[in-house]
PAPAZA-889815 format. One record per residue (C-alpha): residue number from 1; residue in three letters; x, y, z. Coordinates in steps of 0.25 Angstrom, whole numbers, plus 5000, padded with zeros to 4 digits. Layout:
% PAPAZA-889815
 pamar gupa    u    v    w
   NUM  ALA    X    Y    Z
...
END
This chain:
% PAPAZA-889815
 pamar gupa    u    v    w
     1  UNK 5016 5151 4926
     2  UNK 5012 5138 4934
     3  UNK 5022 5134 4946
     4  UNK 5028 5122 4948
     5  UNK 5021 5113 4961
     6  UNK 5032 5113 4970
     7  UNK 5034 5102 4977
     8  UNK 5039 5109 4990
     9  UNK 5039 5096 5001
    10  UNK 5046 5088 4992
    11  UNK 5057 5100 4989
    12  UNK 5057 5102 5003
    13  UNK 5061 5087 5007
    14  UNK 5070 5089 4994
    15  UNK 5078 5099 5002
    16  UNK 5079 5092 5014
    17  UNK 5084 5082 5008
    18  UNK 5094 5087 4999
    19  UNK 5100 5095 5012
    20  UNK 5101 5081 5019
    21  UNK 5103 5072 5009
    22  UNK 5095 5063 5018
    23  UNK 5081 5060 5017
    24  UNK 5081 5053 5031
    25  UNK 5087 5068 5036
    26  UNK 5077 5075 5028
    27  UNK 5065 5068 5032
    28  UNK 5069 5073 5045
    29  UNK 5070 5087 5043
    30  UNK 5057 5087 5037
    31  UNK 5052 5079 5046
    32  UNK 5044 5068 5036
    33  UNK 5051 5054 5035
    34  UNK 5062 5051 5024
    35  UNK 5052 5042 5016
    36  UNK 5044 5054 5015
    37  UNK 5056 5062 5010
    38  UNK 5060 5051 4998
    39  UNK 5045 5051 4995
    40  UNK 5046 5068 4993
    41  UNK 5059 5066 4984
    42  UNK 5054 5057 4976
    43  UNK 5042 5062 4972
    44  UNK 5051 5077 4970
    45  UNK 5059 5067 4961
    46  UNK 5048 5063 4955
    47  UNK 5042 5076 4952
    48  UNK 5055 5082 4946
    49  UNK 5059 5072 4939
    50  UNK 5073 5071 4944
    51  UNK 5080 5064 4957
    52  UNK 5085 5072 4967
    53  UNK 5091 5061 4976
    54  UNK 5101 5049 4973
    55  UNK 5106 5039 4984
    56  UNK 5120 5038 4984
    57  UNK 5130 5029 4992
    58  UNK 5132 5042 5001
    59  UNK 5118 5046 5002
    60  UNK 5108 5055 4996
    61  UNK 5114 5064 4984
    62  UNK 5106 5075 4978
    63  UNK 5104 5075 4963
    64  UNK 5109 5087 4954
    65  UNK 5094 5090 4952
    66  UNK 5092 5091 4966
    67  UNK 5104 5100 4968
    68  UNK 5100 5109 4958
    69  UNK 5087 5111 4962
    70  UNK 5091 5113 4979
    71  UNK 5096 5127 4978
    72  UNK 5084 5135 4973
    73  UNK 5076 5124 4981
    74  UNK 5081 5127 4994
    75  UNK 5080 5145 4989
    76  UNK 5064 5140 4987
    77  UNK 5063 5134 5001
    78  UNK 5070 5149 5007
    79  UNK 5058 5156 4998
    80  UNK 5048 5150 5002
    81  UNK 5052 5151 5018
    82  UNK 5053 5166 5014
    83  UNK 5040 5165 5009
    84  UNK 5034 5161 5021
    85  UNK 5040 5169 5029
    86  UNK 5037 5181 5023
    87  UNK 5022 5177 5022
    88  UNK 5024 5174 5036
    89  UNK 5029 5189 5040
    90  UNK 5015 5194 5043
    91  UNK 5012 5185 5054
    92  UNK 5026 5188 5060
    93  UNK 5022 5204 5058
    94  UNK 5019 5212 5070
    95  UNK 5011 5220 5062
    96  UNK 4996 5220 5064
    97  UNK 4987 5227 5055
    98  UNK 4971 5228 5063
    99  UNK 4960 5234 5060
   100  UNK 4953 5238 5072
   101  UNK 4939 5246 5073
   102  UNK 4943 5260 5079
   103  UNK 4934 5260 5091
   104  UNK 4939 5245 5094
   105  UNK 4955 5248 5091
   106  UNK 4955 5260 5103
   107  UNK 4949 5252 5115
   108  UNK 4952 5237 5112
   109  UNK 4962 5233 5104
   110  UNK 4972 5246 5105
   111  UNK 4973 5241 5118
   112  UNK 4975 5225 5113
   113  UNK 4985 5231 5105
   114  UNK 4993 5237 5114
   115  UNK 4994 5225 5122
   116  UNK 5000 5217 5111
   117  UNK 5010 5226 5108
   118  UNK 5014 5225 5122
   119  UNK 5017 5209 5120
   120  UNK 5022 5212 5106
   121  UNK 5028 5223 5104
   122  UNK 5032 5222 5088
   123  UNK 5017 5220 5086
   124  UNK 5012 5233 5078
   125  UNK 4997 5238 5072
   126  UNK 4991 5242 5061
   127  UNK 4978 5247 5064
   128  UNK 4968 5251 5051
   129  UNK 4954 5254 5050
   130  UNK 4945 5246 5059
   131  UNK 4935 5245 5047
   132  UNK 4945 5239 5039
   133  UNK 4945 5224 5041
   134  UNK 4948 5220 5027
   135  UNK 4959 5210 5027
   136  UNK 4960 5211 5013
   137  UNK 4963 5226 5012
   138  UNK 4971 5230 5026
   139  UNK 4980 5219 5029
   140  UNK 4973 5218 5042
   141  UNK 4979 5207 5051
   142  UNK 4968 5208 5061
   143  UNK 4955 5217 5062
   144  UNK 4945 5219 5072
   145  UNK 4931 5219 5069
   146  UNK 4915 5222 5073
   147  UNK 4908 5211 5067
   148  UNK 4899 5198 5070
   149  UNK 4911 5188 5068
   150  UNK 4924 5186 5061
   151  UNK 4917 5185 5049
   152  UNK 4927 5178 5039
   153  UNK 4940 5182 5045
   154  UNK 4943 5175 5058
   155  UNK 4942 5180 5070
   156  UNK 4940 5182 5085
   157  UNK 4930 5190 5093
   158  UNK 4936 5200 5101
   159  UNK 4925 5198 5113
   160  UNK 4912 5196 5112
   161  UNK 4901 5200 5103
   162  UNK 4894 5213 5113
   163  UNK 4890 5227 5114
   164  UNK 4885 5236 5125
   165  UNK 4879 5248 5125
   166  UNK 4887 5261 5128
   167  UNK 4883 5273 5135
   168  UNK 4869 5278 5136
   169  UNK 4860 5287 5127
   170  UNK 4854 5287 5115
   171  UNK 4862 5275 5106
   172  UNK 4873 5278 5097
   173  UNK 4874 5272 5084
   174  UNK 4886 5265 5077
   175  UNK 4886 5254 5065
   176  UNK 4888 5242 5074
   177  UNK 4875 5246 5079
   178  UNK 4868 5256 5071
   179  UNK 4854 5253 5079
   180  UNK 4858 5254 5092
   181  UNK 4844 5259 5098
   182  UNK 4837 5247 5088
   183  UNK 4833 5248 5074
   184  UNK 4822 5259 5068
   185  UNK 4825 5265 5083
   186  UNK 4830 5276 5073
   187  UNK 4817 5278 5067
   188  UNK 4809 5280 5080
   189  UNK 4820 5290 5083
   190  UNK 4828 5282 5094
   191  UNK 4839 5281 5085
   192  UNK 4855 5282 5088
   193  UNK 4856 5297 5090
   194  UNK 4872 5294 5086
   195  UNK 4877 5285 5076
   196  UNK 4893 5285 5075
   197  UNK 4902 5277 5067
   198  UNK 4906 5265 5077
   199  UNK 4907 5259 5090
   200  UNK 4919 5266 5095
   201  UNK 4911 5280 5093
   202  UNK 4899 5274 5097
   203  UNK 4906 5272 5111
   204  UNK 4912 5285 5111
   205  UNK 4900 5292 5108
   206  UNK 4891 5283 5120
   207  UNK 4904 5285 5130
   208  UNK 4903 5301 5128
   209  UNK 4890 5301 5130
   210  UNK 4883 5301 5117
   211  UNK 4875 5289 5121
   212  UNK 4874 5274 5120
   213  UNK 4878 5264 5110
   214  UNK 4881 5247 5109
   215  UNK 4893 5243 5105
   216  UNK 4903 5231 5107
   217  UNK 4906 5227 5119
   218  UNK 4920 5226 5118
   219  UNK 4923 5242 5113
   220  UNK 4913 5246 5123
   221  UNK 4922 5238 5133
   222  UNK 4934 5245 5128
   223  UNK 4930 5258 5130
   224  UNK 4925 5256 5144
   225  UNK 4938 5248 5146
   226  UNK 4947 5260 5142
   227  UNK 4938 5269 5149
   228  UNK 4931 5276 5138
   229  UNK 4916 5275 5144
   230  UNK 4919 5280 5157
   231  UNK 4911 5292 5156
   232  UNK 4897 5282 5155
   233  UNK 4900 5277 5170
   234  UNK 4896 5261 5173
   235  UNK 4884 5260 5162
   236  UNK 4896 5263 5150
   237  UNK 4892 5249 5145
   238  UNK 4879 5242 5145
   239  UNK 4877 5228 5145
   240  UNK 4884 5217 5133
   241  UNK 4874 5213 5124
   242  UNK 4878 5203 5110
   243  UNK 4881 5211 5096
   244  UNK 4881 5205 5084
   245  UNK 4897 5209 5082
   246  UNK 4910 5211 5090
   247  UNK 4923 5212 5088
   248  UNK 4931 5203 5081
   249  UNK 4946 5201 5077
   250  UNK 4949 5196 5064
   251  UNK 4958 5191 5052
   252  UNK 4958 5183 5041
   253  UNK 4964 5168 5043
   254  UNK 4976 5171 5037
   255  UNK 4979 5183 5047
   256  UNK 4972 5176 5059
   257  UNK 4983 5164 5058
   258  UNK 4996 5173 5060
   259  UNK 5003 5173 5073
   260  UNK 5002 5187 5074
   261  UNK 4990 5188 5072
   262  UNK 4986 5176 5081
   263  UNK 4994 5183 5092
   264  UNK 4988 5196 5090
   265  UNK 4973 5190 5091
   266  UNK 4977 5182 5104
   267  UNK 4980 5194 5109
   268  UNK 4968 5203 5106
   269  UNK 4959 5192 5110
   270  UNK 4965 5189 5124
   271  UNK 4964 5201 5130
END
């Protein structure tokens, strides 16, 4: 069935000035000027075909048609301020749903984390697979990711786009950088002697010994922070060359405008 176009600025000046029966007094509640406010109920006169107001010698008077019609007008107006406010709940939640890559969570933002919790202690996490970023699917608020850019979500990089090299050896393979030692290297039988699954294990297996590996900047800068590569002395890290990706935080517009969101980012971007 086809719904009614409702008019809802003229039923909103109709309500203001029913409650008042002034157009002066309701033009100043809603803040327009009492020219504007005859203009709306004439034109809702107009468009329901009856008269909702009469001059009298003691002032404005409702007509029967306007008083049958300002009970369920006024329930309306209470719905739709339910509406909104229970559309508006999420944002007020303190519940965050992130997905974070395993390697990145434990030595950057577990830490983040923490911190926030410290100045808001109601806040509470959800964390889910790292690898799943779909928005559509995991009613994600946030998620961190490894890539070139935001890509069509929106987004903020999280430091800049380096890696360094870890350890020393023979190199160590992962999918960020599958080539490590330069491609056909495996051919001429130079190759990554390891290949393991991602960058946190790449750094696990350099910092044990295992050999060398280039990976982001910012997780090699974790680790050493937390004290993980310790055991490779002075020469853990070597020198900060450009990658291709970095770290990203992203969300889709619509998550990226909540407040909680916004405060969470501010946040994890300042420190």
């Amino acid at each position: 069935m086809k719904r009614t176009h409702l008019p809802l600025n003229a039923l909103r000046v109709l309500d203001a000035a029913a409650r008042h029966l002034s157009f002066t007094r309701a033009a100043d509640e809603l803040a327009v000027t009492p020219a504007a406010v005859g203009q709306q109920i004439r034109a809702l006169e107009d468009l329901l075909g009856v008269v909702l107001f009469r001059r009298t010698a003691k002032g404005l008077e409702l007509t029967e048609e306007a008083a049958a019609g300002l009970e369920p007008l006024r329930e309306g107006f209470l719905l739709f301020e339910a509406a909104v406010q229970a559309m508006q709940a999420g944002q007020s939640s303190h519940v965050y749903t992130l997905a974070v890559p395993r390697e990145f969570f434990s030595v950057w933002a577990a830490p983040r984390l923490a911190s926030y919790r410290v100045a808001h202690p109601d806040a509470r996490f959800v964390l889910v697979d790292g690898e799943a970023s779909d928005f559509t699917q995991a009613n994600l608020d946030l998620a961190v990711v490894l890539a070139e850019g935001p890509g069509d979500l929106e987004g903020v990089a999280l430091g800049p786009a380096m890696r360094v090299t870890v350890g020393a050896g023979d190199w160590i393979a992962w999918p960020g950088d599958p080539n490590p030692a330069g491609e056909g290297a495996a051919e001429g039988g130079n190759g990554p002697l390891l290949q393991v699954g991602d960058a946190g294990e790449a750094i696990a297996a350099a910092a044990a010994g295992m050999g060398r590996a280039r990976v982001p900047q910012l997780l090699a800068e974790g680790w050493r922070a937390l004290g993980r590569l310790s055991a490779l002395g002075d020469a853990a890290l070597g020198e900060a060359e450009p990658a291709r990706r970095g770290y990203w935080l992203v969300a889709p517009l619509p998550q990226w405008r909540q407040k909680k969101v916004q405060a969470l980012v501010a946040h994890l971007t300042a420190t």
